[in-house]
N, C-alpha and C positions, 0 to 999 in steps of 0.2 A: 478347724470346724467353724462355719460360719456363724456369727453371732444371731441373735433374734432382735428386734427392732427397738427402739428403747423403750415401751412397754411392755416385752415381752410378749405380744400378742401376734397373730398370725392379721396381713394385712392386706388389704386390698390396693394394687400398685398401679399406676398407668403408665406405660410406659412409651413415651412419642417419638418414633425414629426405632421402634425395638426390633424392626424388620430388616436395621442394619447390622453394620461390622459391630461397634460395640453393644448397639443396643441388645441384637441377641443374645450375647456372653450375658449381659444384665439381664435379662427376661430368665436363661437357663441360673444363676446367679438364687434369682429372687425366690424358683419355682424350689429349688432345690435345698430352700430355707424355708419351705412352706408357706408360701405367700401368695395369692390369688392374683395373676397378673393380666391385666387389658391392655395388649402390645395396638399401639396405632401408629399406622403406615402407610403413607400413597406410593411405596415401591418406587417413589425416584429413583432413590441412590438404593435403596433398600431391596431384598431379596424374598420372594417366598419361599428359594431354597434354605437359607439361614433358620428359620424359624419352622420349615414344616418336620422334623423332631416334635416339637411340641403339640403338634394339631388335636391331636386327641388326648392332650394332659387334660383333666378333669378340671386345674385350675389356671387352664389357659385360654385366652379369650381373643378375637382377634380383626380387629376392626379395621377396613382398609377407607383409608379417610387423609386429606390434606390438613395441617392444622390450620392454614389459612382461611379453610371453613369450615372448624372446629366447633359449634358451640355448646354442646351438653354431650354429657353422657348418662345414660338411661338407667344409672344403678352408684351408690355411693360409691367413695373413694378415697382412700386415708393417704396417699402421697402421687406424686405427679413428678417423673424423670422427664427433662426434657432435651433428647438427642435429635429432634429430628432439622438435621440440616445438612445438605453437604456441605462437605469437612474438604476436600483436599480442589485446588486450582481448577485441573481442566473442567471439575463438574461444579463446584459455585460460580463459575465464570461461564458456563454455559447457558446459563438465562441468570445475567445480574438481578436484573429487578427481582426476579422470585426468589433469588437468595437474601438479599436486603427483607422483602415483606414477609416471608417465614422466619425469618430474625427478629424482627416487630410486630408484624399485626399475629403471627405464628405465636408466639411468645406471649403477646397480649390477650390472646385466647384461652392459652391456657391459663396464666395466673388469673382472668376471668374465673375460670373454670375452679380452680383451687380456692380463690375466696368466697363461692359460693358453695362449695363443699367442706371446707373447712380445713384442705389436706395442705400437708406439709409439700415445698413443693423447690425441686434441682434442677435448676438453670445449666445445659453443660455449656460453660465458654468455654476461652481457647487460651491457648500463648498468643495468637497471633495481635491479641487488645495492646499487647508491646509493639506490635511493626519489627520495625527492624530495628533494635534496641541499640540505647547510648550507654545503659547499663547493664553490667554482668559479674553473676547472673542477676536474672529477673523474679525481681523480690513484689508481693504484690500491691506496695504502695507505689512503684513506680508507674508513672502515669504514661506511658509509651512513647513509642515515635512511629506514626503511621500518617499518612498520605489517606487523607478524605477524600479525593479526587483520582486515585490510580485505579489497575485496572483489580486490585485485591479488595478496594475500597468497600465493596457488597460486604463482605465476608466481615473485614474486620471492624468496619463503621458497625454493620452490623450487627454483630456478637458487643460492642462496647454499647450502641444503643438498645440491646437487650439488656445487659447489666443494667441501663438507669433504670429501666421500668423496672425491675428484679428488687433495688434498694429501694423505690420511691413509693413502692406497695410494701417492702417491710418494713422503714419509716410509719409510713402508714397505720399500719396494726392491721392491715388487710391481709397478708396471706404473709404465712411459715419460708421465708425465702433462703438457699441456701445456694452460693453459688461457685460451682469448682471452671479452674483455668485448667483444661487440659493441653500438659502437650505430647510431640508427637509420640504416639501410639501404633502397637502392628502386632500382627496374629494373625492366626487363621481366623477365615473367611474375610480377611482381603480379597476386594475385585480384583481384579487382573490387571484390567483398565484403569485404574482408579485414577493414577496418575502420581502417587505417593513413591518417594524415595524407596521405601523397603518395597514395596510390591514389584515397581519397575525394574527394580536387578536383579530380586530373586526371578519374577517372569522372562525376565531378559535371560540371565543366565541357564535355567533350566530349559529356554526355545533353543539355547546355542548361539543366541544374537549379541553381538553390540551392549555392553553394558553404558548406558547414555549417563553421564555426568553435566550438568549444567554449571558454566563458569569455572572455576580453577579447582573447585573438588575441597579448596580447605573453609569454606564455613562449616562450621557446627551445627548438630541434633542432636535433643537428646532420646531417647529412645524409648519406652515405657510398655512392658508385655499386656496383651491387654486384661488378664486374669489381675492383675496390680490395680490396672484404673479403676478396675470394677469393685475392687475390694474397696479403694478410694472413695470411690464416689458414693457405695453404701454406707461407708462408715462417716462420709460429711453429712448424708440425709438423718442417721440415726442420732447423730451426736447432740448431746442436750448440757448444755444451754444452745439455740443459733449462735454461732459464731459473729454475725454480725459483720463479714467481711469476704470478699471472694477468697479462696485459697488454691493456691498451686498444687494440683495433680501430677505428675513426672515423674520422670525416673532424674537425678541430678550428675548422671553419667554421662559425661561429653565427647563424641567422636565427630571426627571430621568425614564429610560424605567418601573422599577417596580411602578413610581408614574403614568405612561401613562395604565398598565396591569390593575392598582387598578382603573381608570375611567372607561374602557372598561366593567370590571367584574360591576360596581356600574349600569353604560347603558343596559347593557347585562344580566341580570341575571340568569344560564341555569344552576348557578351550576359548572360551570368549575375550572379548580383549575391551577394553575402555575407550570411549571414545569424548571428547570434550564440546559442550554445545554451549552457545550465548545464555548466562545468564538473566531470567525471566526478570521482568522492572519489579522493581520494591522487594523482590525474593531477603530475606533476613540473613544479615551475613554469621549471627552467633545467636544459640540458644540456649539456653539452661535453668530451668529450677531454682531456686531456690523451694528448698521445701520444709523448712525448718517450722512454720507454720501449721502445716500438717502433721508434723511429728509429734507438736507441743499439745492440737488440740484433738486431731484424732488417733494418735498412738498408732499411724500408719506409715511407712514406709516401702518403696518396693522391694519386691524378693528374688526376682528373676533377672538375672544376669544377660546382657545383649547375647551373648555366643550360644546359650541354652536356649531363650528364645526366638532368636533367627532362626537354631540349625529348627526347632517345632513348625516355625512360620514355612521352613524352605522342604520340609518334607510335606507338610498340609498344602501346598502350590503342586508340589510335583504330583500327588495322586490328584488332585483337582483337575490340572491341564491334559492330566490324563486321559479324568474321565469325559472330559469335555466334549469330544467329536461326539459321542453316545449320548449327551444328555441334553435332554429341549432345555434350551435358555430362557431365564427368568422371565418371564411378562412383565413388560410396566405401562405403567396407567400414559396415558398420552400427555404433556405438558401443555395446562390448559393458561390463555394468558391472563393476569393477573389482574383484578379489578378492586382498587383499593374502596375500605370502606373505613366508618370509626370505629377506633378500638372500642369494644363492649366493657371497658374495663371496670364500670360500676352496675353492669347488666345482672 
């Protein structure tokens, strides 16, 4: 049963990016613990399929908006999730600059926003503030190994210069700042397209196609169902004292991509075969958690097993692809280009 928020009161949530993969599981998450939810979305990466379930929940509210041009909202607010970014290569690489400036001026908006409301407020980074790490696993005092200058540099430069602004305002005494490292994560309502290791094989394999392996198939992931992160990530927001420190979200289960291609094919069986492509510059050759952090301060841990929630992830793909030829595809807002301005951060 899920818990209620650490004053036991029913609350009012924002949630930025809730129109995606995990933002929705958080939005149904929050709604289903009684809690009054304002999901905000420009449908980049995000879906109106995902969230329209909720359209006429009484305390659901739904605002389609870039956080880039974020700056109030029209009714109080006690905490502020911030997911809205693309997460996976083909789509934060698709317009770098607007991934970098929704990672900062994005970012800077909202904790704007949170210290003139007063709300507590969850930064979601990534593993990827590691790069491709010299230590394993990745504990969160290690300071990474990342490439400022490659072609991932948007994403990760950016998730690590959101973190300063995230401590430099809770330093501050300006805003409730809480900050979780997720890593990689899969479930249902994965895109298709996304470009994400688990989506690409299960889609690959349920088409009958080609299972595509980048490089020699033995780097490591670790895996995290997304019902776990969301328990995670509530239970960092709730948790009193602030913690005072990012902490590792994951699953600390390690598989090698060709050990993840061989469960998919065993799920899947259509017949497809593996095939081996160059791996991508900066791609991380080993991942994993440490999560020991989490366990001490928020008494969480994941629950769900890689084999349990693949075989969930590869049956919610195959009714999906199903129904696809039948059903009109999501609208998105057209990619407008980016025009920096100052952060409003004392606005």
């Amino acid at each position: 049963m899920l818990q209620r928020t650490r004053d036991g009161k029913s609350k009012t949530i924002l949630v930025a990016g809730g129109a995606g993969f995990v933002g929705s599981h958080l939005c149904d998450a929050l709604l289903a613990r009684g809690d009054r939810v304002i999901c905000v979305d420009s449908y980049l990466t995000g879906s109106t399929e995902n969230v329209l379930p909720l359209k006429n929940h009484p305390k659901f509210r739904l605002v389609e908006k870039d956080i880039c041009d974020l700056r109030e909202i029209d009714e109080p607010v006690d905490q502020i999730y911030n997911l809205a970014c693309a997460a996976s290569p083909p789509q934060y690489q698709a317009d770098p600059v607007h991934t970098m400036m929704t990672c900062v001026a994005g970012t800077g908006n909202l904790l704007s926003l949170a210290e003139r409301h007063g709300a507590s407020f969850l930064q979601a980074s990534t593993s990827e503030v590691y790069g491709d790490p010299e230590e394993h696993p990745q504990r969160e005092d290690y300071r990474g190994n990342v490439s400022c200058t490659g072609p991932r540099a948007c994403y990760d430069e950016g998730k690590r210069a959101a973190e300063a602004l995230c401590f430099d305002m809770l330093r501050a005494g300006r805003a409730d700042v809480r900050v979780a490292r997720i890593f990689n994560t899969y479930g249902p309502r994965m895109q298709p397209n996304d470009g994400r290791i688990v989506s690409n094989l299960l889609v690959q394999a349920i088409s009958g196609k080609p299972l595509t392996i980048y490089g020699s198939g033995e780097q490591t992931r670790s895996f995290c169902y997304v019902t776990d992160l969301v328990a995670g990530l509530m239970a960092l927001m709730d948790v009193d004292p602030n913690p005072n420190a990012p902490v590792n979200i994951g699953n600390p289960g390690e598989f090698t991509i060709n050990e993840l291609a061989e469960m998919v094919l065993a799920m899947v069986p259509t017949g497809s075969k593996i095939v081996y492509k160059p791996l991508p510059t900066d791609d991380p050759q080993r991942r994993r958690p440490d999560i020991s952090r989490a366990k001490d301060l928020l008494k969480w841990e994941p629950k769900v097993a890689l084999a349990e929630g693949l075989q969930q992830t590869a049956d919610w793909f195959t009714t999906a692809l199903g129904e696809a030829t039948s059903r009109r595809a999501p609208e998105r807002v057209t990619r407008r280009p980016f025009v920096a301005e100052s952060l409003p951060l004392g606005a």
